[in-house]
PyMOL Python script that loads the backbone (N, CA, C, O; Angstrom):
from pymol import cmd

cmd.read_pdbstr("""\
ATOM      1  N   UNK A   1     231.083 -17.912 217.425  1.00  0.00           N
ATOM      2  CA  UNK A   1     230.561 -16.973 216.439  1.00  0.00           C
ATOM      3  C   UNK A   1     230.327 -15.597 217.069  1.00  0.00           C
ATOM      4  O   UNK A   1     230.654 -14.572 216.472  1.00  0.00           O
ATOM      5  N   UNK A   2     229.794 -15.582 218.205  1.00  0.00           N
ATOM      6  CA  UNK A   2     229.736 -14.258 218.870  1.00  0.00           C
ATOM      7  C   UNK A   2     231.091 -13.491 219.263  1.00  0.00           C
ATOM      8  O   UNK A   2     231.307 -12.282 219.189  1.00  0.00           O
ATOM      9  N   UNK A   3     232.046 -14.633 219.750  1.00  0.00           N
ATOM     10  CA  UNK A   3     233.232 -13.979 219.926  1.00  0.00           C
ATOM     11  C   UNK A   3     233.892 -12.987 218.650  1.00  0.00           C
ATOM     12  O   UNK A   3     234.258 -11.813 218.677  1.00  0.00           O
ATOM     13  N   UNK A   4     233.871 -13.975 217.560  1.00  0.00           N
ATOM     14  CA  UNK A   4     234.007 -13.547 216.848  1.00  0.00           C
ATOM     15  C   UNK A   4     233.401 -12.149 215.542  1.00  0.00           C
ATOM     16  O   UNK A   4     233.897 -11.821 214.464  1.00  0.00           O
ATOM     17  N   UNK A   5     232.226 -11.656 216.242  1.00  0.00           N
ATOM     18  CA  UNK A   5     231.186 -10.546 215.340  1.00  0.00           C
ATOM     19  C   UNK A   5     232.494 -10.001 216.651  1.00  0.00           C
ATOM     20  O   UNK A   5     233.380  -9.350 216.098  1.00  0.00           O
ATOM     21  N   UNK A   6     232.699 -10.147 218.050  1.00  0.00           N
ATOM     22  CA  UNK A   6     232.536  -8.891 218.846  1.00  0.00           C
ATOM     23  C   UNK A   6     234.373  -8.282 218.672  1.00  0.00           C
ATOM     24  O   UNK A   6     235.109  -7.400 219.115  1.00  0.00           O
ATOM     25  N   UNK A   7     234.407  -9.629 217.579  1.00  0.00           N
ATOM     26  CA  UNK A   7     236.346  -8.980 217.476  1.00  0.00           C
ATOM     27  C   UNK A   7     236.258  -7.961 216.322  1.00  0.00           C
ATOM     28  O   UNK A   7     236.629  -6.793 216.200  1.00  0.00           O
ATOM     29  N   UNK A   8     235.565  -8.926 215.444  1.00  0.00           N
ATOM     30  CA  UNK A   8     235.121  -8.224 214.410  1.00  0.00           C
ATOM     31  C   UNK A   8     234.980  -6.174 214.384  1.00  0.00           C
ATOM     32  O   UNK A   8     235.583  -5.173 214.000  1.00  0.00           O
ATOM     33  N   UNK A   9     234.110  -6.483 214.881  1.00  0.00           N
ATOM     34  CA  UNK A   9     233.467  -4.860 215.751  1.00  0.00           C
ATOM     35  C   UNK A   9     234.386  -4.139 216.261  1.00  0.00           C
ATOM     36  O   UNK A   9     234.185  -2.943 216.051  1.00  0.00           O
ATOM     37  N   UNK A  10     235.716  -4.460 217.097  1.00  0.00           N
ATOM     38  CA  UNK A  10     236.370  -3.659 217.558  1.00  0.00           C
ATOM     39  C   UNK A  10     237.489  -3.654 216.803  1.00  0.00           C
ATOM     40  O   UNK A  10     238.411  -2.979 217.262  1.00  0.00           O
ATOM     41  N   UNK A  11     237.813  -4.607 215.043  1.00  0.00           N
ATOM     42  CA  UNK A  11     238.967  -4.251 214.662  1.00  0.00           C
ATOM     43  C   UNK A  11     238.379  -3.164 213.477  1.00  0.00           C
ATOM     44  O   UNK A  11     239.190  -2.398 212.956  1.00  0.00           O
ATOM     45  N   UNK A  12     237.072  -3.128 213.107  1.00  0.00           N
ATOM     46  CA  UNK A  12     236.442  -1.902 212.569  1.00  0.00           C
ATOM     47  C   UNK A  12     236.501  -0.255 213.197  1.00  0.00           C
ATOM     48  O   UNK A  12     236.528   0.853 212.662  1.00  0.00           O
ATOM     49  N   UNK A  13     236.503  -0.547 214.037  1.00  0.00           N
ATOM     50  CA  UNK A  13     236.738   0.368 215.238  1.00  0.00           C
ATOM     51  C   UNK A  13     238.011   1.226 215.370  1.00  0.00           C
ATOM     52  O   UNK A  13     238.094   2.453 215.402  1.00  0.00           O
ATOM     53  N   UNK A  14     239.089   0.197 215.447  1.00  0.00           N
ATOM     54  CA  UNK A  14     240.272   0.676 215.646  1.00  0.00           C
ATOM     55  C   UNK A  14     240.910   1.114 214.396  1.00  0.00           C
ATOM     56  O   UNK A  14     241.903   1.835 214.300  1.00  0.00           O
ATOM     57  N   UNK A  15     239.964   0.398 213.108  1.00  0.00           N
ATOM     58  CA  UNK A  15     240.270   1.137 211.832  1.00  0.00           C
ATOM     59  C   UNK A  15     240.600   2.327 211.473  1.00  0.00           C
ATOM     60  O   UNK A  15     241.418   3.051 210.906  1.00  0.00           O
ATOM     61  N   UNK A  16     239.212   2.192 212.273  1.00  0.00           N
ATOM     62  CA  UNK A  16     238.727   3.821 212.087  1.00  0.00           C
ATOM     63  C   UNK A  16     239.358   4.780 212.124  1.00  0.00           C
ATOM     64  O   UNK A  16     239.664   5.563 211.225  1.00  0.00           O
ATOM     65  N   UNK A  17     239.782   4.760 214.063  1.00  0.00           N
ATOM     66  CA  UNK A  17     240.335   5.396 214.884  1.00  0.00           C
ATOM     67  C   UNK A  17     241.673   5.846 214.193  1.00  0.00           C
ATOM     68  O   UNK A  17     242.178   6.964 214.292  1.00  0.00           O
ATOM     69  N   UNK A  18     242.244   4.591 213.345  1.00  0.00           N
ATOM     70  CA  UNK A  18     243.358   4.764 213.330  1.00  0.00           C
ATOM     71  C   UNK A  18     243.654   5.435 211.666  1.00  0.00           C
ATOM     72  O   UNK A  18     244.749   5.911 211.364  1.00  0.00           O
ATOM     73  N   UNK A  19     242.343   5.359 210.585  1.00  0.00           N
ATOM     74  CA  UNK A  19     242.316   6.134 209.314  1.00  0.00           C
ATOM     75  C   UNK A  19     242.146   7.463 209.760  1.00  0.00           C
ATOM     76  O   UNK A  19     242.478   8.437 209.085  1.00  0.00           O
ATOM     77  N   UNK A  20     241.611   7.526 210.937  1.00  0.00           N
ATOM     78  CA  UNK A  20     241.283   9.110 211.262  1.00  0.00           C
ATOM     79  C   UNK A  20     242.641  10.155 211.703  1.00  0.00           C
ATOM     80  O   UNK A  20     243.084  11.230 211.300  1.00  0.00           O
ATOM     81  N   UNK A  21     242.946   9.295 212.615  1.00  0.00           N
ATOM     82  CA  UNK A  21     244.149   9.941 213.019  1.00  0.00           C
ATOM     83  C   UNK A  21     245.169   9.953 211.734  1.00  0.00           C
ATOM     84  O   UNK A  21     245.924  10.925 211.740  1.00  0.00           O
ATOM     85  N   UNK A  22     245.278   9.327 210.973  1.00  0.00           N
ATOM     86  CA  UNK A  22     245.937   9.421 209.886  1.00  0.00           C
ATOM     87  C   UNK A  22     245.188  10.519 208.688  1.00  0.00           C
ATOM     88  O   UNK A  22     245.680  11.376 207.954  1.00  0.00           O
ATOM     89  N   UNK A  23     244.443  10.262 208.796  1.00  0.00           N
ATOM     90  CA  UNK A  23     243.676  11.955 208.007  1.00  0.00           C
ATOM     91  C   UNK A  23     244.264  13.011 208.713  1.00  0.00           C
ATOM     92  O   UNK A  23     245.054  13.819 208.225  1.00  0.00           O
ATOM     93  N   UNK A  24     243.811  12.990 210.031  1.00  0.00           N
ATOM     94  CA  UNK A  24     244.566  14.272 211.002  1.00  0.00           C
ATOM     95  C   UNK A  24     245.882  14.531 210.471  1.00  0.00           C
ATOM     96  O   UNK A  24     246.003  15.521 209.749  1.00  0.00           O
ATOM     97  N   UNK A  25     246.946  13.768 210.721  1.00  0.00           N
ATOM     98  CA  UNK A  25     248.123  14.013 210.471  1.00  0.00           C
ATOM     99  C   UNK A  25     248.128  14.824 209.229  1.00  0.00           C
ATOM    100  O   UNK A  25     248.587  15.947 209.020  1.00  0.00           O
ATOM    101  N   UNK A  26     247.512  13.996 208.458  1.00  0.00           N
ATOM    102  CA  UNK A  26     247.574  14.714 206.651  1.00  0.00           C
ATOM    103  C   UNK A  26     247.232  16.040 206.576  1.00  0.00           C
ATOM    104  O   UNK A  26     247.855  16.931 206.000  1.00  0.00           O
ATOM    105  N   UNK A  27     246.306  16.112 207.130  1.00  0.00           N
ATOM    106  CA  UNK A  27     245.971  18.056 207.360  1.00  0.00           C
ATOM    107  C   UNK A  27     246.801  18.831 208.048  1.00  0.00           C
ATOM    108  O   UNK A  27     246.991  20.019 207.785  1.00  0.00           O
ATOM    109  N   UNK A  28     247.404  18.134 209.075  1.00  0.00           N
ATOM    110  CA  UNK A  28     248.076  18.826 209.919  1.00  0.00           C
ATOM    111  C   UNK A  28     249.638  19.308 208.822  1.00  0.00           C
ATOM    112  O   UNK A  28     250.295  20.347 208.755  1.00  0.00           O
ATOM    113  N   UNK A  29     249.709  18.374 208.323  1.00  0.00           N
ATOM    114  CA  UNK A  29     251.030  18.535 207.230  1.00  0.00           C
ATOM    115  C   UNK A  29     250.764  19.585 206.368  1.00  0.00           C
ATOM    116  O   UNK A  29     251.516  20.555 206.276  1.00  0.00           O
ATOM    117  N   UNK A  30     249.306  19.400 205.455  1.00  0.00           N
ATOM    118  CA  UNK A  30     249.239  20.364 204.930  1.00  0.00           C
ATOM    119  C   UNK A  30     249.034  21.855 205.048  1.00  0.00           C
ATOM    120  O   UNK A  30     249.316  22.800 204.312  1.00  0.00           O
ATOM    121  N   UNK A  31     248.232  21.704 206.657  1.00  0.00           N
ATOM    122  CA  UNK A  31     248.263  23.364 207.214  1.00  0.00           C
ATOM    123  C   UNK A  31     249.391  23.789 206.955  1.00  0.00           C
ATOM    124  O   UNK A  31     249.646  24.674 206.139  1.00  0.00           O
ATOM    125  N   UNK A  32     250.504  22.928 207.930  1.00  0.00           N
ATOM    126  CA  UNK A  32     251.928  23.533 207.984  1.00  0.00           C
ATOM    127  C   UNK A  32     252.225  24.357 206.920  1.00  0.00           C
ATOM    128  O   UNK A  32     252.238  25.586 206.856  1.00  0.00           O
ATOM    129  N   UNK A  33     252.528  23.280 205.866  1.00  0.00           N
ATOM    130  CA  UNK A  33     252.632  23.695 204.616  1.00  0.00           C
ATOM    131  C   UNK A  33     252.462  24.798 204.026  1.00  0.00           C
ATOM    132  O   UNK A  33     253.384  25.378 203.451  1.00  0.00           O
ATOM    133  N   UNK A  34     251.153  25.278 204.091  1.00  0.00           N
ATOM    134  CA  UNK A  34     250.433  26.208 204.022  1.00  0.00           C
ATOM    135  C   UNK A  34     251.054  27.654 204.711  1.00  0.00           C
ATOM    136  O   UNK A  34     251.242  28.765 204.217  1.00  0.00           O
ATOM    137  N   UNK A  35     251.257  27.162 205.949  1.00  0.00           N
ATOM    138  CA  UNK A  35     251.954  28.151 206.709  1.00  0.00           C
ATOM    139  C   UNK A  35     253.164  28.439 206.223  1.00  0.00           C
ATOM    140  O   UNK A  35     253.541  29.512 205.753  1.00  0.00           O
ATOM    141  N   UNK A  36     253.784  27.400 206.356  1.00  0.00           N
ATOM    142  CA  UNK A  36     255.340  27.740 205.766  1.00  0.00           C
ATOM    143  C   UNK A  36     255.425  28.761 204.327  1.00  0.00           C
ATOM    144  O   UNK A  36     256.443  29.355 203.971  1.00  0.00           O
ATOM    145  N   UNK A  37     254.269  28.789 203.714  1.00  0.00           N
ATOM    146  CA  UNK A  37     254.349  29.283 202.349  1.00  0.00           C
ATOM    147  C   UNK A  37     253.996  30.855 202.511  1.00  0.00           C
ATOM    148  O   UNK A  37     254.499  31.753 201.836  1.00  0.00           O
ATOM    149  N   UNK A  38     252.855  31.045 203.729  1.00  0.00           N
ATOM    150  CA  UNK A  38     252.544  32.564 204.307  1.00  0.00           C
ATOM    151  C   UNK A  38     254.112  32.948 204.589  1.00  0.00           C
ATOM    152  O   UNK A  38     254.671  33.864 203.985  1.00  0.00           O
ATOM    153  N   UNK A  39     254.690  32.217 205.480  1.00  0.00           N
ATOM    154  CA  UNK A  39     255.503  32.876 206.114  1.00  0.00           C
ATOM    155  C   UNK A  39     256.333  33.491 204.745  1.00  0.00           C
ATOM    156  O   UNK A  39     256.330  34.722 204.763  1.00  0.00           O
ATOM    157  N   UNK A  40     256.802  33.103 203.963  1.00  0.00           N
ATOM    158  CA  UNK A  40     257.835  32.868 203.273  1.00  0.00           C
ATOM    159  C   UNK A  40     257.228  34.331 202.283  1.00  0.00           C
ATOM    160  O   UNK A  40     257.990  35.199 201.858  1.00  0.00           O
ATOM    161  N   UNK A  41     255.889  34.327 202.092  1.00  0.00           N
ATOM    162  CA  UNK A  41     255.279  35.260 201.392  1.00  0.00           C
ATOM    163  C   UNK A  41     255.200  36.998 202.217  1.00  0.00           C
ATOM    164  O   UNK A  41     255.161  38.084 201.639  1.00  0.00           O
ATOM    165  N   UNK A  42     255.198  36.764 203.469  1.00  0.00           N
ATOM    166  CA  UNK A  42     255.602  37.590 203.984  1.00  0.00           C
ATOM    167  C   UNK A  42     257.049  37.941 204.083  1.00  0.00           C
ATOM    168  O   UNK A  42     257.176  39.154 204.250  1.00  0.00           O
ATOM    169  N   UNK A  43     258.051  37.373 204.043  1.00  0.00           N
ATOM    170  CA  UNK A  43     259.417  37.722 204.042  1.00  0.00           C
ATOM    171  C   UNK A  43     259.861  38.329 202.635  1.00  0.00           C
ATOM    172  O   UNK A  43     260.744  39.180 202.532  1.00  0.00           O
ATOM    173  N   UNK A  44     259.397  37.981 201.937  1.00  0.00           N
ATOM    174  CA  UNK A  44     258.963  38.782 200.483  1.00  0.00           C
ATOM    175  C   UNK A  44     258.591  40.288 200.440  1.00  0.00           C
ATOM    176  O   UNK A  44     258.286  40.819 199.372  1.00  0.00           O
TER     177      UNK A  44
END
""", "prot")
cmd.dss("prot")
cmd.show_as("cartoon", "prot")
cmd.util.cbc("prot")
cmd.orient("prot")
């Protein structure tokens, strides 16, 4: 049972880690995005 809270705990963990970094990405896309649209507004 203990083994098991302490797997528990670290696959919450790596959830995390790993919804986060996946948020990151998502922003990071949308900055781009964002950018790409300045740029384009400046070539205008």
């Amino acid at each position: 049972r203990f083994f098991a809270m302490i797997i528990q705990t670290c696959n919450k963990t790596i959830y995390k880690i790993n919804s986060n970094s996946i948020y990151k990405m998502i922003w990071l896309l949308q900055y781009l995005n964002k950018f790409k649209e300045q740029e384009q507004y400046f070539d205008l």
